[in-house]
C-alpha positions as CSV (number, residue, x, y, z in Angstrom):
1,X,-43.3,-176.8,-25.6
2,X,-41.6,-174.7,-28.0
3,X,-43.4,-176.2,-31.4
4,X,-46.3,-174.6,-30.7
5,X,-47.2,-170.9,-32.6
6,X,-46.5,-167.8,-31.0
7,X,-44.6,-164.5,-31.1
8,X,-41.3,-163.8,-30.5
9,X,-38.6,-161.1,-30.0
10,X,-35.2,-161.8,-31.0
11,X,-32.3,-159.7,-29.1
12,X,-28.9,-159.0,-30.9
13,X,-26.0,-157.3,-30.1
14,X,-24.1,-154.9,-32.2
15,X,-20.6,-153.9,-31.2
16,X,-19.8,-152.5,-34.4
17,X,-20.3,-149.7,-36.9
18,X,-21.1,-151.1,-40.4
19,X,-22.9,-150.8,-43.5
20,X,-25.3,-153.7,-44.1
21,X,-27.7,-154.8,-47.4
22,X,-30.7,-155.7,-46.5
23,X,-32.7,-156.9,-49.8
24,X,-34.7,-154.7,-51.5
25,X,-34.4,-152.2,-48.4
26,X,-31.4,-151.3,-49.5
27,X,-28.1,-150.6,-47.6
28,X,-28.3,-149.4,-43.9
29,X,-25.5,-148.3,-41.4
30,X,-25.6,-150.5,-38.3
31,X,-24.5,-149.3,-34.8
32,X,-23.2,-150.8,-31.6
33,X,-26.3,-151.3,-29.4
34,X,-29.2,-153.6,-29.3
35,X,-31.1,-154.8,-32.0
36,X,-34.9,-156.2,-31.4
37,X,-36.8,-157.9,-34.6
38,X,-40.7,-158.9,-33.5
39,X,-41.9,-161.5,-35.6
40,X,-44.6,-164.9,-35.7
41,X,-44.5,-168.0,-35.9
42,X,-47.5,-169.8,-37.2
43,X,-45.8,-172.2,-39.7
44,X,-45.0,-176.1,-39.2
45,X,-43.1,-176.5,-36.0
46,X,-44.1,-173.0,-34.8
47,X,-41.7,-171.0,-32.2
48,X,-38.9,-174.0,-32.2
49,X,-38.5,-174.3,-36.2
50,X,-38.7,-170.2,-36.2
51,X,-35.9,-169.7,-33.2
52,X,-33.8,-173.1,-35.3
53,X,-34.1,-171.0,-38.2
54,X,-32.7,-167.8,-36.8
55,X,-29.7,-169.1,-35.1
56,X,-28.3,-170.5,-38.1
57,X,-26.7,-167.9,-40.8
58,X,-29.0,-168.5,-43.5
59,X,-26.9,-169.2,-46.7
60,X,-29.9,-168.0,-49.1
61,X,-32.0,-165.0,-46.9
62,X,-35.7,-165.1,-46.9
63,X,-36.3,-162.4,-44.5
64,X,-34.9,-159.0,-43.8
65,X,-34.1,-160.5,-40.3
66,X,-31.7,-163.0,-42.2
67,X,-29.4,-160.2,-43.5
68,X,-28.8,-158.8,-40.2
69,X,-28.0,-162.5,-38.7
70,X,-24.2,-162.7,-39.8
71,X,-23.1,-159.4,-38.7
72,X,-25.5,-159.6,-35.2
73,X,-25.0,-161.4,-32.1
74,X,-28.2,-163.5,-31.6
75,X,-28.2,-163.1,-27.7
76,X,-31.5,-164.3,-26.3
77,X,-35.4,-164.7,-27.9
78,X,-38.3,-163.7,-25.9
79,X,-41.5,-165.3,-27.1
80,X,-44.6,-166.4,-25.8
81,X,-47.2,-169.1,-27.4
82,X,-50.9,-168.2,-29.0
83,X,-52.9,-168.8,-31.3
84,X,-53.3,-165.2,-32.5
85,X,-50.3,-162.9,-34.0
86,X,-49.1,-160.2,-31.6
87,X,-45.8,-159.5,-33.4
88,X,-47.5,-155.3,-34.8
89,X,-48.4,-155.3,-31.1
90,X,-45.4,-156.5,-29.9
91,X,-43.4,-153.9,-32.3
92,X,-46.0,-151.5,-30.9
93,X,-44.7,-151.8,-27.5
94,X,-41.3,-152.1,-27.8
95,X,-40.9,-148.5,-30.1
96,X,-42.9,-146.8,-27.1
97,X,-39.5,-148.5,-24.6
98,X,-37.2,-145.8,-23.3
99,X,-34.3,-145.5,-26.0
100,X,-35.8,-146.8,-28.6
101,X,-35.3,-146.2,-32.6
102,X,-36.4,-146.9,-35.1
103,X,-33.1,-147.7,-37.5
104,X,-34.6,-149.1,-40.6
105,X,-38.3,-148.5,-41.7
106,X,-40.2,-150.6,-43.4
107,X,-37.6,-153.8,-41.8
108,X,-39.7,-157.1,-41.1
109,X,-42.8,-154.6,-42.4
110,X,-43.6,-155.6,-45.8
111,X,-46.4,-157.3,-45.3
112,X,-48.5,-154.4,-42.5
113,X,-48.9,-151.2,-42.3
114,X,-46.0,-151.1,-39.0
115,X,-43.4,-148.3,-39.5
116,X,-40.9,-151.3,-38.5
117,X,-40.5,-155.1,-36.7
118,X,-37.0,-153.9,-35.8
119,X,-36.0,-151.2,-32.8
120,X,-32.5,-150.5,-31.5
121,X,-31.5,-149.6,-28.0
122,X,-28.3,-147.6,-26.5
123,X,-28.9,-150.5,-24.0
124,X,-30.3,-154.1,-23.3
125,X,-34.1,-153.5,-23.4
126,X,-35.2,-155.4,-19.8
127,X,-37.7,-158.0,-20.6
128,X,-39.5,-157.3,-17.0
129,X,-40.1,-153.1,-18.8
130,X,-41.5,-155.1,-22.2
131,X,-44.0,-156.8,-20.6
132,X,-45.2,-154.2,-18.3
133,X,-45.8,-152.1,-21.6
134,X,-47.2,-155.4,-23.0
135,X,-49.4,-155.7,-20.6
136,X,-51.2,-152.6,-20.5
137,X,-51.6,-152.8,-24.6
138,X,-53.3,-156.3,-24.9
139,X,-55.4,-156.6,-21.8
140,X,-52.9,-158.5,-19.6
141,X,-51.6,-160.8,-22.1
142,X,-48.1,-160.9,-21.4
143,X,-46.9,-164.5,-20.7
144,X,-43.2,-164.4,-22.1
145,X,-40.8,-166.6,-21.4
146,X,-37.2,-165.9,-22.3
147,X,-34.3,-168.1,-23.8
148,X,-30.7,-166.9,-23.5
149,X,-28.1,-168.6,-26.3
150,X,-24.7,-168.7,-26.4
């Protein structure tokens, strides 16, 4: 059941070269590859309201993830339901993926002390690769379950 709370990985795809604002981060150049923003969800309606929230284009942003949502493909969300926040951990793993960069610090960061919540990849990050990282970092806890949109 997708209301409860949880983490969750959204994948986007980038087939462009653009600048992009992002808030107060300022302006970043985006490039074509895979984007991958870790984040929680412990608010009313948990992982569904989150996920509902991130496939719309948000007409007012709230979140640095928001500003990235009209120019990015939202592809598929990874995301996996407890009652503790594994989004630094989940950031943690992904940065340590083959290919990964960091493209904008501080993004999705303002409130830890993570470098950033958003990687990009030359190539689709393989879930199967996540969790095996995952895994080893939080003592087996890697139930995921994925969610391809259209």
């Amino acid at each position: 059941m997708l209301t409860k709370h949880g983490t969750y990985a959204l994948i986007l795809a980038s087939s462009s070269d653009r600048p992009v604002q992002i808030g107060k981060l300022g302006q970043f150049r985006l490039q074509p590859g895979y984007y991958v923003y870790t984040g929680s969800a412990f608010g009313p309606g948990g992982i569904q309201a989150r996920i509902a929230h991130h496939v719309r284009i948000s007409q007012r942003p709230h979140w640095h993830i928001d500003y990235l949502r009209p120019v990015l493909h939202l592809d598929e969300v990874w995301y996996s339901y407890d009652s503790e926040k594994h989004e630094h951990r989940w950031a943690d793993a992904l940065k340590r993926l083959k290919g990964a960069r960091l493209p904008v610090p501080g993004f999705g960061a303002s409130d830890c002390n993570c470098r950033s919540h958003l990687m990009l990849f030359p190539t689709r990050p393989a879930v199967r690769s996540f969790r095996d990282r995952l895994r080893a970092k939080l003592n087996g806890h890697a139930r995921i379950f994925t969610r391809k949109l259209k």
